[in-house]
N, C-alpha and C positions, 0 to 999 in steps of 0.2 A: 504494500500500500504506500502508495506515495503523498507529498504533502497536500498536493493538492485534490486527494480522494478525500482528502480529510476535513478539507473547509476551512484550511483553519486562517484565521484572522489576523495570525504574525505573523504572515510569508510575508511580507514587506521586512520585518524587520529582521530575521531569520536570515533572508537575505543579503540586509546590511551587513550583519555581524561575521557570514562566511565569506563576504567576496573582500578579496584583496584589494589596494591594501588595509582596507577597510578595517578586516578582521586583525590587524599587527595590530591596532590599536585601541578598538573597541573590546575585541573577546577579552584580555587580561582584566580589563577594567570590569564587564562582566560577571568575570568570574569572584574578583574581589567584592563587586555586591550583593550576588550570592553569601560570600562568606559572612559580609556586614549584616543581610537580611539574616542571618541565622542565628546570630550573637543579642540581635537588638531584642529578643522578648526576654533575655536574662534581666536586664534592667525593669525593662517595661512590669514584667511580670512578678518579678522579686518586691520588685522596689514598692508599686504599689500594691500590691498584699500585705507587707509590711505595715503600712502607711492605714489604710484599712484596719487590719489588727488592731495598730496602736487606739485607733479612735474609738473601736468595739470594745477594747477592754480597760480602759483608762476614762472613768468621768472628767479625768480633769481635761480632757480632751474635748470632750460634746457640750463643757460649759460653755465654750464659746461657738455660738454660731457659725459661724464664717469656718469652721473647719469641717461640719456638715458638708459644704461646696467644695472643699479641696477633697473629703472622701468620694465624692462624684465624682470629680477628676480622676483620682484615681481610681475608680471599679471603671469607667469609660478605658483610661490608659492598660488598665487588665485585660480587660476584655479584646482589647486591639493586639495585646500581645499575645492571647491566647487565637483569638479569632485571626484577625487580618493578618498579621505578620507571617505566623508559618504558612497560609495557603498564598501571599504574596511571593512567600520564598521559593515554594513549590511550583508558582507560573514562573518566575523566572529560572531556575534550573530547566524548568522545560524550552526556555526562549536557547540555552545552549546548545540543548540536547537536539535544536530544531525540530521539535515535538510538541504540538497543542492535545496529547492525549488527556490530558484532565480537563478540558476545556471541550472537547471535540465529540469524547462519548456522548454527553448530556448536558443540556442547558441549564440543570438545574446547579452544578459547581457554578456556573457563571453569573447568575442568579443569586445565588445564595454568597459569594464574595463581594458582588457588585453592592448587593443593598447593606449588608453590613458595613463597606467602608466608608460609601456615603452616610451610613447611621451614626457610626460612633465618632469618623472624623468629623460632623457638623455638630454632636454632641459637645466633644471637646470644645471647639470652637466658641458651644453654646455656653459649657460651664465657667467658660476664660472672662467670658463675655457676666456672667452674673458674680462671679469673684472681682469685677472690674466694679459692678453696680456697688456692690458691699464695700469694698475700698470708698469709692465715693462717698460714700453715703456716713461710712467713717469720719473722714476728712472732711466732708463741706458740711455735714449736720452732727457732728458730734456729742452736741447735747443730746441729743433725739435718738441717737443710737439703738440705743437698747429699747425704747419705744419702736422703732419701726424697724429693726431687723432683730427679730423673733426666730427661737427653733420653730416655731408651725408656718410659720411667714417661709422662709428659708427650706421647709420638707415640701411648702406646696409649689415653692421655685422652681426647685428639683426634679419631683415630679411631672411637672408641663414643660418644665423643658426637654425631659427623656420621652415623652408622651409626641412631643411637635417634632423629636431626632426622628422617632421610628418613624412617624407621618410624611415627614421632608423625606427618606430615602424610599419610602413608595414613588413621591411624585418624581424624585429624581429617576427613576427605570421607564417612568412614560414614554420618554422622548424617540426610546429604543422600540417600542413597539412599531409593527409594520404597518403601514396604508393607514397610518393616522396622521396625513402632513398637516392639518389645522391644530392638530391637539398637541404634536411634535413641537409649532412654533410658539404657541399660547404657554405650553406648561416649563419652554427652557426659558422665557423671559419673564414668569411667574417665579421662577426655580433662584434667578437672581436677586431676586426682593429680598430674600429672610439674611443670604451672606453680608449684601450691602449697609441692610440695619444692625449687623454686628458692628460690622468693622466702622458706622455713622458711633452707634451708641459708645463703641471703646473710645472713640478716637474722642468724642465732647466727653468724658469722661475724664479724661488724661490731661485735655487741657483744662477743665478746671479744677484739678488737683495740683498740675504745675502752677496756677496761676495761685492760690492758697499757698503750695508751698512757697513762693518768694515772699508772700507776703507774711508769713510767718516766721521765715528766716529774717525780715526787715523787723519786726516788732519784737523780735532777740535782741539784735544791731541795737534798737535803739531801745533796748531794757526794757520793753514792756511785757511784763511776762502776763498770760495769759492765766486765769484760774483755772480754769476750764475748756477746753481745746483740743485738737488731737495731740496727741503724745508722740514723741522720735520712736515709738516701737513702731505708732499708727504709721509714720511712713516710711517707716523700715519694711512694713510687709506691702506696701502700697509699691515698693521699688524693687520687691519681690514680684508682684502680680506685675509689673513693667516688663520686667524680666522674661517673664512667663510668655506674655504679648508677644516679645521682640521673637522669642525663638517661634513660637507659632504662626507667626509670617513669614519668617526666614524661612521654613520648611515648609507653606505652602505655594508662595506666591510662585515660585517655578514652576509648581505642575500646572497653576490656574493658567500660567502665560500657555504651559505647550497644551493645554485642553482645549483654551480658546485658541490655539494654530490650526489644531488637528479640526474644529467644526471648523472653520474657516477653507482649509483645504486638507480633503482625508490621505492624500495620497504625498505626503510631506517625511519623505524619506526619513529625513535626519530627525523629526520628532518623535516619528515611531520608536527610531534606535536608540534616542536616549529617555523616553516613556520610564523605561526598568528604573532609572537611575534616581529624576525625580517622581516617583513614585517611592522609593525608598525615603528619598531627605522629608518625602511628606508624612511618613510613618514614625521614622526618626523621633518625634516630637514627642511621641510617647515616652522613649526611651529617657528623653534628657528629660521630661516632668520630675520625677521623682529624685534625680540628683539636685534639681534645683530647689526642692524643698527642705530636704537633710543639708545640703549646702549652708539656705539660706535662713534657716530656722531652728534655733540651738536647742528651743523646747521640745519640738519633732523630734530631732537626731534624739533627744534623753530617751522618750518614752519608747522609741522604736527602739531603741539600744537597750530596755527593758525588755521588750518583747523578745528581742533576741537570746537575752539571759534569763526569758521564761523565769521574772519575777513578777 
């Protein structure tokens, strides 16, 4: 059986990777992200299980709200490295092998990879996006804090937001359905609304947190100490969740550019071949969650450093 009894839908890229001299310098790289794809759910999957743990057995953890949202994050970054990761690893070994066999038997692998990483990568997204709200909310209304960001407030966040993940990666499979060209163009410029109001809401979020912070670094300067106000922890986790933002862009924004090439034109060689590559720095994100939390959080690293010494 040959590739093309098979249907399968890499031969464009399959192609790229064996024809000279193409293949001197794409296969090795290839093969190296394979290796990266197969390392990346130790973190993913370690790190947030831990992180989890620590919240499930430690009250001093669930006193504060806003950690509620960072265990979101983390069962989302599990789950991608239980889920997505290894079957992402598994399509690309087969992009070497020049074999679409998991992909080719049944629709339903493709199906069933497809809607999950639109689930849980717009999940993350979602949960970056409501640990952005809470920081805010921190910072510019700190009196009011604990009045309006509640454990019930913060469970039913949660919930609609993992409720409107699974919902957005239905609508996102529409577009792929056959002999639907009206419902094709309607549900992909539908599909763009929910990403745009994350990245509107982070982004008015961020500058009025920076625009608080100079101003509160100024009424330092000039000794007016505040009674009551957010505190240097409040924007120490606030340039945590910065942090958090930065790499989540950083690891999406390449696949968004070659996603919008490839609808633009399907037949775009060089996007196809490096598809594998950012697809990987888009999974990545998972990986580095949880180092930036133990990094940047002394309390975390204690309690998980508990869990580990099963105290």
């Amino acid at each position: 059986m040959n590739r093309t009894d098979l249907n399968c839908p890499l031969d464009i890229t399959n192609k790229f990777y064996t024809s000279p001299p193409l293949r001197r310098f794409f296969y090795p790289l290839a093969v190296l992200n394979c290796v990266i794809d197969g390392c990346l759910p130790i973190t993913s999957v370690g790190g947030s299980a831990l992180l989890i743990a620590a919240v499930i057995k430690f009250p001093q953890l669930r006193d504060v709200p806003s950690n509620f949202l960072l265990a979101s994050q983390a069962f989302c970054d599990l789950l991608i490295g239980l889920l997505v990761q290894p079957l992402l690893t598994a399509r690309h070994v087969s992009f070497l092998l020049g074999k679409c066999l998991l992909i080719s038997q049944s629709n339903f692998f493709k199906g069933f990879a497809s809607y999950w990483l639109h689930a849980l990568l717009f999940s993350s997204c979602l949960n970056i996006c409501l640990i952005t709200i809470d920081r805010y909310i921190c910072i510019a209304h700190s009196l009011r804090y604990q009045t309006l960001v509640t454990d019930e407030g913060v469970i039913k966040a949660i919930t609609a937001s993992w409720l409107f993940s699974l919902a957005f990666a239905i609508i996102q499979a529409l577009p792929f359905l056959p002999e639907t060209t009206i419902v094709k163009t309607t549900v992909r410029v539908f599909s763009v609304i929910p990403p745009l109001l994350l990245v509107f809401t982070t982004f008015f979020c961020y500058t009025k947190m920076a625009k608080i912070a100079r101003r509160h670094k100024r009424q330092i300067r000039a000794q007016m100490n505040v009674i009551q106000g957010p505190t240097e922890q409040d924007f120490q986790s606030t340039k945590t969740t910065l942090l958090m933002v930065g790499v989540i862009f950083l690891c999406y924004v390449p696949a968004v550019i070659v996603v919008l090439g490839l609808y633009a034109n399907n037949n775009l060689a060089l996007l196809e071949a490096i598809k594998p590559f950012v697809a990987t720095l888009a999974i990545l994100n998972s990986s580095i969650n949880p180092l930036v939390y133990y990094v940047r959080s002394r309390k975390i690293r204690r309690y998980v450093w508990k869990v580990l010494k099963c105290e």
